[in-house]
C-alpha positions, 0 to 999 in steps of 0.5 A, a space after each residue: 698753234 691751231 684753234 679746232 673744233 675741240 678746242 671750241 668746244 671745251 671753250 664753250 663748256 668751259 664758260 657754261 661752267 664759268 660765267 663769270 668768264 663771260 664778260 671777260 671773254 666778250 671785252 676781250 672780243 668787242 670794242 668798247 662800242 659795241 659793248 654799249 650798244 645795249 645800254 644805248 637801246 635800253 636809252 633809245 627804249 626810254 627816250 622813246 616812251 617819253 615821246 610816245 607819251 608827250 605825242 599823247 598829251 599834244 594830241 590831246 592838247 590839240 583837240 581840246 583846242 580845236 574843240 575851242 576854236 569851233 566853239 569860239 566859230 559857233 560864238 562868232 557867227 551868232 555874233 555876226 548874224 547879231 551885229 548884222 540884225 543891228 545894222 539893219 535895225 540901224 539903217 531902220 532907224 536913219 530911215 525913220 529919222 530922216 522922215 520924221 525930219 522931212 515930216 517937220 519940215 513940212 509941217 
């Protein structure tokens, strides 16, 4: 027995008037694979969103510490030019030390 144009046609007519024939047809068609292949991309669609939006926050996290570590730059430096005034101011005060030392000595 042959499967003819006609034959595919009432076929087609026959699920247009019953739909409920429709997923039969297909299990009857498709392996189980394939059938899920829907759900699994309707998941993959999900699971993608969530990474789309943990990107977001990260990149968000990221600038906000990197607005920090320039913050805490700006810090460090002010703090390196203030111990390098300190250390001169020291070696100032060695120097006057030390004459005020040979100044007693002499007198």
């Amino acid at each position: 027995m042959s499967f003819t144009v006609s034959d595919y046609r009432d076929l087609l007519r026959l699920l247009a008037e019953h739909p409920e024939w429709r997923e039969e047809l297909r299990r009857t068609l498709f392996s189980e694979d394939f059938l899920v292949l829907p759900q699994i991309v309707r998941e993959l669609v999900e699971a993608q969103k969530r990474t789309d939006e943990q990107i977001r926050e990260l990149v968000k996290a990221q600038r906000q510490t990197e607005a920090r570590v320039d913050e805490l730059t700006q810090r460090l430096d002010a703090l390196t030019q203030r111990v390098e005034e300190l250390a001169e101011a020291q070696k100032r005060t060695e120097q006057r030390v030390e004459e005020l030392a040979e100044a007693q000595k002499r007198t």
